[in-house]
N, C-alpha and C positions, 0 to 999 in steps of 0.2 A: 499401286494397289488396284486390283481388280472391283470394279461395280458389280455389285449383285444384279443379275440378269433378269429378274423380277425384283418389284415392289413388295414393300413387308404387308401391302395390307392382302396385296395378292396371295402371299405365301399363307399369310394368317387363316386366308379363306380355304387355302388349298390343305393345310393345317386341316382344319376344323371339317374339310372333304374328307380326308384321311381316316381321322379320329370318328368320326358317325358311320365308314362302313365298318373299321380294322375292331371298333370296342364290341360289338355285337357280339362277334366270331372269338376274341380273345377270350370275352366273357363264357364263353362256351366249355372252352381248355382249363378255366379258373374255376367254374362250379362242379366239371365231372366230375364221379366220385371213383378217383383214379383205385383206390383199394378195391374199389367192388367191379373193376374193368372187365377183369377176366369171366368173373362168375356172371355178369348181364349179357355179354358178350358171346356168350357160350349157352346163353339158353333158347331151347329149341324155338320161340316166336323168335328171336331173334336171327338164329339161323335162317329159321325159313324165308322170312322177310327179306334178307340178305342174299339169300338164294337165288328169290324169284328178282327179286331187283337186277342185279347180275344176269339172269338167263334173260329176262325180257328189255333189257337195257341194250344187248351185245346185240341179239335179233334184229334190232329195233335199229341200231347205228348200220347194222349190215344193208336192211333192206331201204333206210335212207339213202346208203351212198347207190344203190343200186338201181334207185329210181331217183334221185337228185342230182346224182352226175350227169346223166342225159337229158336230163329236164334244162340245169344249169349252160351244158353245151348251146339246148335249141333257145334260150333265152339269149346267150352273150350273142350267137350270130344269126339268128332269126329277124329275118326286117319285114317279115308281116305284116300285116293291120293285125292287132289285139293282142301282140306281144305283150305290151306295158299293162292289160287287163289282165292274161296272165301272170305276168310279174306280181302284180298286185296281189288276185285271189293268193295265191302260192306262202303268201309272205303274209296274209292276215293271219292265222293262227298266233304270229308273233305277241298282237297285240291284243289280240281277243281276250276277254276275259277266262280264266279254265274253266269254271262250271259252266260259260256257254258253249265250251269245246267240246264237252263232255255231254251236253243237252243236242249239240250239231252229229255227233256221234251216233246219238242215239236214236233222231229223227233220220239217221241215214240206214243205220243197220240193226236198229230195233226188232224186233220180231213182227212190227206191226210198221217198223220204217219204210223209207221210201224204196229202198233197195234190199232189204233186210228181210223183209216180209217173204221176197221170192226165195231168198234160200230156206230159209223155213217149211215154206208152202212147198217148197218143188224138192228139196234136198233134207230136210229138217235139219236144216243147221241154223244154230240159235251163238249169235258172238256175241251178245251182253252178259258180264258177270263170267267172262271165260280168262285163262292166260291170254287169248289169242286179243280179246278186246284189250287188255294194255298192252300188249307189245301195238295195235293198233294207235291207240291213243298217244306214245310214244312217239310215234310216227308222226302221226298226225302234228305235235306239238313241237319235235324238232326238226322236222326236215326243211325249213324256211332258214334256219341258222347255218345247214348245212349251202343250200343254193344261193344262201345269199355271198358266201365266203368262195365258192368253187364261181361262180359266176362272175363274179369281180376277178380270177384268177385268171378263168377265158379269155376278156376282155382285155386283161394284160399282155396276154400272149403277140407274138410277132406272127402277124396276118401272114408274113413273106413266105414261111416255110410251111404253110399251107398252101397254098400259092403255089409252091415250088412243086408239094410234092401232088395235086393237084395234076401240076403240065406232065411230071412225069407218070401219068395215069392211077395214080391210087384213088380209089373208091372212096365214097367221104366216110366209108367208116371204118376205113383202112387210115385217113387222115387223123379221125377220131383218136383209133388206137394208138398211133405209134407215132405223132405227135400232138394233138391236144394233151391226152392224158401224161406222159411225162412232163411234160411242159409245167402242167400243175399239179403237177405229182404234191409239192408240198401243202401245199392250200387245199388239195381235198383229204389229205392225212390230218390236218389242222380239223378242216369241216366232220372229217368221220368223227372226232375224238370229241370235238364242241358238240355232234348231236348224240352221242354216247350219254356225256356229263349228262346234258338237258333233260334226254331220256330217262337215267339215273334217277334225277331230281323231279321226277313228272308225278304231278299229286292230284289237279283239280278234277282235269279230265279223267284222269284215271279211275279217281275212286266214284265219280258218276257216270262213268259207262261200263265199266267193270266192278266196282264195288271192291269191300274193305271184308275176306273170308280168309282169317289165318290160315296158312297151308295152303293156300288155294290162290288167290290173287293179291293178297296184304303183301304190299311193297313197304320198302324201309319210312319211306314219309310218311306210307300211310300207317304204320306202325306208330312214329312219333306222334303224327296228329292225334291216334288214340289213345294212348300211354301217356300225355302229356298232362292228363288230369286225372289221370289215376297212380300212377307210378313215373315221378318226375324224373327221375336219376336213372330211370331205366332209359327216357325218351333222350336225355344229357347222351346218355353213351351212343345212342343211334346217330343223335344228331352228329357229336363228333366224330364219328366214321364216317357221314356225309361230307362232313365240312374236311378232311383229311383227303377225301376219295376229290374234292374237287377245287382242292388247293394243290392239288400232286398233277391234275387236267393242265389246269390253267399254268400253273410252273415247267410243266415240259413242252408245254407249247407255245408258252408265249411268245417269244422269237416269232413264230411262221403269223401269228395272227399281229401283232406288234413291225412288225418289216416286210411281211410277204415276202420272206425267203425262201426259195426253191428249192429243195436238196434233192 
């Protein structure tokens, strides 16, 4: 007879890991008020909210991969001085509090910001309280999730066939093209889709540098957050589109982020 491969008290613990994230989210599917699904679902805050979330989510993973792929590149084979400072600043958003994301946002592209001010002053362009400030803030909060996954993929790649093609004259970003990026082809389809979700799900920063204006910048959290005390079963059905929108992320990709598999 086979030994169980772990101890019961291990399990027990692993148990009670399980049961404190999976009862939140159950709990979610058990109070909607699945009869009134359609009719909350279909009203126009909720549309909108669902809208902009969507449009500024997809924006938001595009322009991620577009400056995290190259960013990731010069970080896995850059042997500079201040690479790992790099690495770091890049990667604090992670851990940052959101309303201090959302206050570093503000101090940077305020109307009175550090850099914010000049478009104003010189352009009058004002990005606080705009679509363009969350798709911003989006950015700003996932593109660390993105490089940290595509840059671990770099890292894995075989130096050789750089190298190789290297001796046979290709330019590095002819090397870039047509081998790094296959190479990790699946680890930055993994990273676009993980900063898509994140993006999705982006609330602190957002609604302090862009603000909460149904029709106008009210994203789906921030919709919940406000509905939450006013109309509970309307915030129920938001919520579980969220929790749907990134239980369907995490399920189609787990593979590439769980084995860093290649396709």
């Amino acid at each position: 007879m086979r030994k169980p491969s772990t101890s019961l008290g291990l399990r027990a613990i692993a148990l009670f890991a399980f049961i404190l994230v999976a009862l939140p989210l159950l709990s979610i599917f058990i109070r909607t008020p699945w009869s009134e699904l359609g009719n909350i679902a279909s009203q126009k805050t909720t549309r909108d909210a669902l809208f902009i979330s969507l449009e500024t989510s997809v924006i938001a993973a595009i322009v991620a991969a577009l400056l995290g792929v190259p960013l990731s590149w010069m970080l896995a084979r850059s042997t500079a001085r201040g690479t790992s400072l790099v690495r770091t600043i890049c990667i604090v958003p992670m851990v940052l509090p959101p309303v201090v994301g959302g206050i570093a946002l503000l101090t940077a592209f305020g109307r009175r910001g550090v850099f914010g001010r000049f478009l104003y002053d010189w352009w009058g362009v004002s990005l606080p309280f705009t679509r363009t400030a969350i798709v911003i803030a989006q950015v700003f909060v996932a593109l660390p999730f993105l490089v940290l996954a595509v840059e671990s993929a770099f890292r894995q790649l075989d130096t050789g066939l750089e190298d190789a093609a290297r001796t046979m004259g290709a330019s590095p970003l002819r090397v870039f093209l047509r081998v790094a990026l296959p190479g990790a082809r699946g680890s930055i389809v993994a990273g676009i889709a993980l900063a898509w979700a994140r993006s999705l799900g982006e609330f602190g920063a957002s609604i302090t540098f862009a603000g909460s204006f149904p029709g106008k910048t009210q994203t789906l959290p921030m919709a919940v957050y406000e509905l939450v005390a006013t109309d509970y079963r309307a915030s129920l059905v938001m919520s579980l589109i969220l929790v749907v929108i990134s239980v369907g992320v995490i399920a189609t990709m787990r593979d590439r982020w769980m084995t860093g598999a290649q396709r």
